[in-house]
C-alpha positions as CSV (number, residue, x, y, z in Angstrom):
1,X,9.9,-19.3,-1.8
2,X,9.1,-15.7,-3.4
3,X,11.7,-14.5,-5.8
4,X,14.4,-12.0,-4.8
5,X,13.3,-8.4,-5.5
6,X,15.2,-5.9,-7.1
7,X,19.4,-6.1,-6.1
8,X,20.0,-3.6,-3.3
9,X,17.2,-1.0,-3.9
10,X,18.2,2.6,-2.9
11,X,16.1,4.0,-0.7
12,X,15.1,7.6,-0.1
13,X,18.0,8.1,2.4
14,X,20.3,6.5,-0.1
15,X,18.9,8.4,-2.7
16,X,20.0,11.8,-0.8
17,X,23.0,11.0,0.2
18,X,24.1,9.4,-3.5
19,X,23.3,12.9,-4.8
20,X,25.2,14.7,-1.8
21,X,28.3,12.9,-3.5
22,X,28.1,15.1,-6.7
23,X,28.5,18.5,-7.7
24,X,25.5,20.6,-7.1
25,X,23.5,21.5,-9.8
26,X,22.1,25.3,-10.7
27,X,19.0,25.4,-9.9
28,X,16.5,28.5,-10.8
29,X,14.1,29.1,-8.3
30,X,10.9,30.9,-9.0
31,X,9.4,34.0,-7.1
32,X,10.5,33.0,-3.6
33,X,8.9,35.4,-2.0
34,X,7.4,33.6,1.3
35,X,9.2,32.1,4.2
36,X,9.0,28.2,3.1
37,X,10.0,28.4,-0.3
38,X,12.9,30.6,0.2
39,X,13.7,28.4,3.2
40,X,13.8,25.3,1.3
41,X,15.8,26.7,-1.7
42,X,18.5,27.6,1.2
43,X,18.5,24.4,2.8
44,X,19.2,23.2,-0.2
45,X,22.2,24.7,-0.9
46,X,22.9,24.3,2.3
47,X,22.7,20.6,2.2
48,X,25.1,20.6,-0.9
49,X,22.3,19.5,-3.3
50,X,21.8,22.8,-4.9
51,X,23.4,26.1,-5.8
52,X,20.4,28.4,-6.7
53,X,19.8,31.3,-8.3
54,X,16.8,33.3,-6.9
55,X,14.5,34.8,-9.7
56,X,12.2,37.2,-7.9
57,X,10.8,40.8,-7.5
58,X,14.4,41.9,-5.2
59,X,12.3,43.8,-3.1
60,X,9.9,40.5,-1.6
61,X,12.9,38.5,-1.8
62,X,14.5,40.6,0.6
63,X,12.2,40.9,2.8
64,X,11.5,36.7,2.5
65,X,15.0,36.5,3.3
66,X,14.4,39.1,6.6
67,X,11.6,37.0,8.2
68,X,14.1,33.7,7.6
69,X,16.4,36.2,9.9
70,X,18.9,35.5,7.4
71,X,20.8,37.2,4.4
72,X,21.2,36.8,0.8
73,X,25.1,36.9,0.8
74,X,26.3,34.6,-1.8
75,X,23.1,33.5,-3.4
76,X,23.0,34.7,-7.0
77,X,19.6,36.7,-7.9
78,X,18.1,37.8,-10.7
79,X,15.4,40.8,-10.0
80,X,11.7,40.2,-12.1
81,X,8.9,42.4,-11.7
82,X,6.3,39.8,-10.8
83,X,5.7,36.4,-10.4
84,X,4.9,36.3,-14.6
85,X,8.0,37.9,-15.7
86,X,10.1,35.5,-13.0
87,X,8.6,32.0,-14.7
88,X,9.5,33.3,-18.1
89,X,13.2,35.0,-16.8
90,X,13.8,31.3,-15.4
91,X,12.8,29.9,-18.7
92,X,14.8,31.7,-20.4
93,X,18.2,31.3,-18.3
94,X,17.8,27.7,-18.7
95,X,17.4,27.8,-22.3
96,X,20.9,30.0,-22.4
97,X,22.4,27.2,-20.2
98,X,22.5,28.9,-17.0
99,X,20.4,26.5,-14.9
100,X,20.1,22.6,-15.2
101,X,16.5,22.5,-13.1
102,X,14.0,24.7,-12.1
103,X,12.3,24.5,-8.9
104,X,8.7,26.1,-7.8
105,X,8.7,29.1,-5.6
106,X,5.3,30.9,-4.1
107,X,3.5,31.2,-7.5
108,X,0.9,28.8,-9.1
109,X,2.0,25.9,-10.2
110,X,-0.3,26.6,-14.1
111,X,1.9,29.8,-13.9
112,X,5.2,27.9,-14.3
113,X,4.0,25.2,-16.2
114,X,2.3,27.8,-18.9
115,X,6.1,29.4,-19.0
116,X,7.6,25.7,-19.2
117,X,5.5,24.5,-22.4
118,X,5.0,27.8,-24.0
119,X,6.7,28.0,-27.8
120,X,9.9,29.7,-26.3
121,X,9.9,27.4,-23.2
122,X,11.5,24.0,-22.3
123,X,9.3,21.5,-24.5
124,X,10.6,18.5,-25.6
125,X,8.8,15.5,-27.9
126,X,7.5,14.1,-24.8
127,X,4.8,14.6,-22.6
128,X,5.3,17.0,-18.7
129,X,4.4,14.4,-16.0
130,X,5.0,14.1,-12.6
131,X,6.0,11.0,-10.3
132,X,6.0,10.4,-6.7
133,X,8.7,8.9,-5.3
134,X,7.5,7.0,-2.4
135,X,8.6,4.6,0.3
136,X,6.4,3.3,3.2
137,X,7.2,0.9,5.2
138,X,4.9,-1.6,4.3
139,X,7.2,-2.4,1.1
140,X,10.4,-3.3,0.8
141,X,11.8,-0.3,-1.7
142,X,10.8,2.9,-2.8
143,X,8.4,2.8,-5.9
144,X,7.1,5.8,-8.3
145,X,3.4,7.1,-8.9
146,X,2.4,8.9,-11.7
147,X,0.8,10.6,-12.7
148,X,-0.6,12.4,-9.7
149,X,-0.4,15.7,-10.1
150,X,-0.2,17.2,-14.4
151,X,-2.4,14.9,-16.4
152,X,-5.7,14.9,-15.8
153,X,-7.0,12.2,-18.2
154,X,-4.1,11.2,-20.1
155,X,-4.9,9.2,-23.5
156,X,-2.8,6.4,-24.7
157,X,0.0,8.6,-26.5
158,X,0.1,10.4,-23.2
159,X,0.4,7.7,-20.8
160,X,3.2,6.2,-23.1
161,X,5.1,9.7,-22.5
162,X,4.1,9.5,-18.7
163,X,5.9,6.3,-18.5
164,X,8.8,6.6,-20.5
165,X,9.2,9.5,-18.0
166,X,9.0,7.2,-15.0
167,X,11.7,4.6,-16.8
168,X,14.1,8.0,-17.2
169,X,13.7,8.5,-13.3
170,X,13.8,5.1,-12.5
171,X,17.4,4.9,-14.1
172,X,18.4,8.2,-12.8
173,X,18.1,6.5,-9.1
174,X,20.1,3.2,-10.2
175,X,17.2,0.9,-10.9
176,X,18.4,-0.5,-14.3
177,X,15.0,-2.2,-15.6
178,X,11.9,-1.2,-13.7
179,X,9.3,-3.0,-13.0
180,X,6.0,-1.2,-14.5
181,X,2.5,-2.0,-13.5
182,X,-0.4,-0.2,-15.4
183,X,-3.2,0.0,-12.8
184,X,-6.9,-0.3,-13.6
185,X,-9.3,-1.6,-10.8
186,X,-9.1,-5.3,-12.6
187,X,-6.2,-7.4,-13.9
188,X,-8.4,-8.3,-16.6
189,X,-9.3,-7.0,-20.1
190,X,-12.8,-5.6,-20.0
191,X,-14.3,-3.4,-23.0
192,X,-16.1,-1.6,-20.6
193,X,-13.3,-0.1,-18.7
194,X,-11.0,2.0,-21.1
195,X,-8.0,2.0,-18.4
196,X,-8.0,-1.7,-19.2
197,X,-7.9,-1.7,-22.9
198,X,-5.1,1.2,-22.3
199,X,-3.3,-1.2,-20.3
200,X,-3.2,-3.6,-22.5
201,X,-2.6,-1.3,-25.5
202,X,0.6,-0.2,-23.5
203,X,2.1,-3.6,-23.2
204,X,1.9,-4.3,-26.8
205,X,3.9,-1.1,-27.3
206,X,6.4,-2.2,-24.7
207,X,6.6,-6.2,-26.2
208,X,7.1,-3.6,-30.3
209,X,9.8,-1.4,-29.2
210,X,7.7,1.7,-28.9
211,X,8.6,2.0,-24.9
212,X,12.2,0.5,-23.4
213,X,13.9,0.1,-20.8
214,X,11.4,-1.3,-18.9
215,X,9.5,-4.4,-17.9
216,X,5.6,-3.6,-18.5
217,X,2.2,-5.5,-17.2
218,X,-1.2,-4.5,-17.4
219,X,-3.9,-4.5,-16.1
220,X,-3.0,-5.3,-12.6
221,X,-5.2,-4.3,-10.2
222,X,-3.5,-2.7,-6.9
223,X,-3.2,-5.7,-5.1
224,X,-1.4,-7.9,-7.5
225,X,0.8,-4.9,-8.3
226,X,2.7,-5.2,-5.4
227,X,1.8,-8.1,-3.4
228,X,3.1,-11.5,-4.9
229,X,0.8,-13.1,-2.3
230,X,-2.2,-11.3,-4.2
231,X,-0.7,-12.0,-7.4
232,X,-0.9,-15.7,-7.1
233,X,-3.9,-16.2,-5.5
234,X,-5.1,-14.4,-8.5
235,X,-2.9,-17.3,-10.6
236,X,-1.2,-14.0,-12.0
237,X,2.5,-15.2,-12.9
238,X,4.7,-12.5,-14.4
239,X,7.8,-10.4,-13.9
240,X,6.0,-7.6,-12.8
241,X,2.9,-8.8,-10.8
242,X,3.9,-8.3,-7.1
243,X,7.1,-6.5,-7.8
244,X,6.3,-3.3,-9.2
245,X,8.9,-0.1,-9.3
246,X,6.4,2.1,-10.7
247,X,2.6,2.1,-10.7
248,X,0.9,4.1,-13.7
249,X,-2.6,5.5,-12.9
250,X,-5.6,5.6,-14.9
251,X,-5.8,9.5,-14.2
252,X,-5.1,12.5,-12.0
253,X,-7.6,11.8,-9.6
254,X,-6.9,8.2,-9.1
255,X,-3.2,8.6,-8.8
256,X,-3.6,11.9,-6.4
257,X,-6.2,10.2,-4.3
258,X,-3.5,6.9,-3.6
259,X,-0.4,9.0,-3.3
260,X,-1.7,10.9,-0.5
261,X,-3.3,7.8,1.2
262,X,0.2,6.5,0.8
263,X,1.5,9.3,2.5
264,X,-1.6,9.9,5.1
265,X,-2.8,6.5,6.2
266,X,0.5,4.7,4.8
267,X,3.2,6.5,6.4
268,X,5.3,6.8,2.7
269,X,7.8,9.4,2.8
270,X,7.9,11.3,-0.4
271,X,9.6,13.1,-3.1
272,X,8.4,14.7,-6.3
273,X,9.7,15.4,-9.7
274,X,8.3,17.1,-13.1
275,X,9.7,15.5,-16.6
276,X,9.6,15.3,-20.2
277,X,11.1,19.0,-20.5
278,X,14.6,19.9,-21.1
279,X,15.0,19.8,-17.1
280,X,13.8,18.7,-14.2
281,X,11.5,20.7,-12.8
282,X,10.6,20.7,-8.6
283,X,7.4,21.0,-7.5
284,X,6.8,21.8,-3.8
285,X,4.2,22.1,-1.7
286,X,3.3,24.4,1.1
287,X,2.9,21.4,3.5
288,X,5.2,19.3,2.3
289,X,8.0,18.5,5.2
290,X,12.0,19.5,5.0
291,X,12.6,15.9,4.4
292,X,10.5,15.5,1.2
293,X,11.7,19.2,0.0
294,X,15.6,17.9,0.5
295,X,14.5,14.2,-1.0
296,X,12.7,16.1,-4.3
297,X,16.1,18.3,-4.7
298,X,17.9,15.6,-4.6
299,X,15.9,13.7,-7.3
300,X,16.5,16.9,-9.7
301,X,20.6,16.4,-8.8
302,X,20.5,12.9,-10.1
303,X,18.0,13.8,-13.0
304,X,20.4,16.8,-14.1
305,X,23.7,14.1,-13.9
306,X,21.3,11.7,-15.9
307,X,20.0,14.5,-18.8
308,X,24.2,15.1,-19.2
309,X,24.5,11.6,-20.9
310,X,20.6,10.4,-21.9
311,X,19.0,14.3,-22.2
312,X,15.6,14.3,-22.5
């Protein structure tokens, strides 16, 4: 009989409706000035995840705010010449306290990020990543990917940053010892593939002390990370192997190139979160859909709660 999985995993419903039962958190939003990024910082608030303060040129934001067919009463904003000036304004409000998570408006994401990690920014010890929260429902809980979306070729320092990130978030969402799987195409250790030796590098960190709060295995291949059938025909017996909470890519391209497959082919809803700076930081997409936007929010609320008592 397989062994029990993790005790009542949240899923993303869950997850939304366990942050709807706190206070909202300030949120600075950056150069909102299209329909879809003003819209989601409104249904935000309006969905008690959020109270945000608009950081835009006043004059686009108004006229955002007039194609929404709406108004601006009540929403706190904070006029910025251009789309420049607005990244380093939200900066800077955080840094004085006044916001407890950004969030991406219509601007490049390198623009915010440049702002974020500049000298006078948010930078902590640890390395910016980003992770996917995903649930599809070929798998019985929601599990993180990263990193998809910051990292382009992490080396080992880095993806020891990119997954004590992933433990923070895992904890911030209730799951008290995740499961980590550190993907490479083979669950063996093979001098010719670096992702490997990383892998196994990692674990030996993990089994030292150097990364908590976490159950680490690696390599597994992407089979044996989450199917226990896989696992054993493989005669792979661990903790992890089969059970995985989060799955650690080998790089950008490799973790991009399954998260959307997840999402495409694999009907995985989806959230997304930036750590490792002083707050959480959301990154949205054009396409993504009102259900991910209000799922990613939500994953800042719980992160912000988190930062109160473990900051980053």
């Amino acid at each position: 009989m397989d062994e029990p999985l993790s005790p009542s995993p949240p899923g993303l419903a869950e997850i939304i409706g366990r942050a709807r039962g706190r206070e909202p958190i300030r949120v600075a939003v950056v150069h909102p000035c299209d329909e879809l990024s003003l819209r989601a910082a409104l249904d935000a608030r309006q969905a008690g995840l959020i109270d945000p303060i608009l950081v835009a040129p006043r004059a686009r934001l108004e006229q955002a705010a007039r194609e929404l067919g709406g108004a601006l009463e009540g929403v706190q904003t904070l006029d910025a010449p251009h789309s420049h000036a607005a990244a380093e304004q939200a900066v800077a409000l955080v840094r004085a306290g006044g916001a407890e998570a950004l969030m991406k408006g219509s601007l490049h994401t390198d623009e915010l990020m440049g702002a974020v990690v500049a000298r006078e920014g948010l930078r902590t010890s640890r390395r910016v990543s980003h992770c996917y929260l995903l649930q599809t429902p070929h798998y019985p809980r929601p599990f993180i990917v990263t990193d998809a979306a910051i990292n382009i070729a992490p080396d080992l320092e880095q993806k020891a940053d990119i997954i004590r990130n992933a433990i923070d978030l895992a904890h911030a969402i209730g799951v008290a010892e995740p499961r980590v799987a550190i993907l490479a195409a083979v669950e063996t250790v093979n001098a010719a593939m670096p992702a490997t030796l990383d892998a196994a590098a990692l674990c030996k960190m993990a089994d030292r002390g150097q990364i908590s709060g976490a159950l680490l295995d690696g390599p597994l291949a992407f089979d044996n990370a989450i199917s226990i059938a896989a696992a054993r025909a493989k005669g792979i017996r661990s903790e992890v192997a089969g059970r995985a909470d989060i799955l650690v890519v080998p790089d950008l391209e490799s973790g991009n190139m399954l998260a959307k497959q997840l999402m495409f082919l694999g009907e995985a809803a989806s959230a997304g979160i930036v750590l490792g700076a002083r707050v959480p930081i959301i990154l949205t997409s054009r396409a993504d859909a009102y259900e991910t936007r209000m799922a990613s929010c939500a994953l800042a609320l719980l992160l912000a709660h988190h930062y109160r008592s473990s900051p980053p």
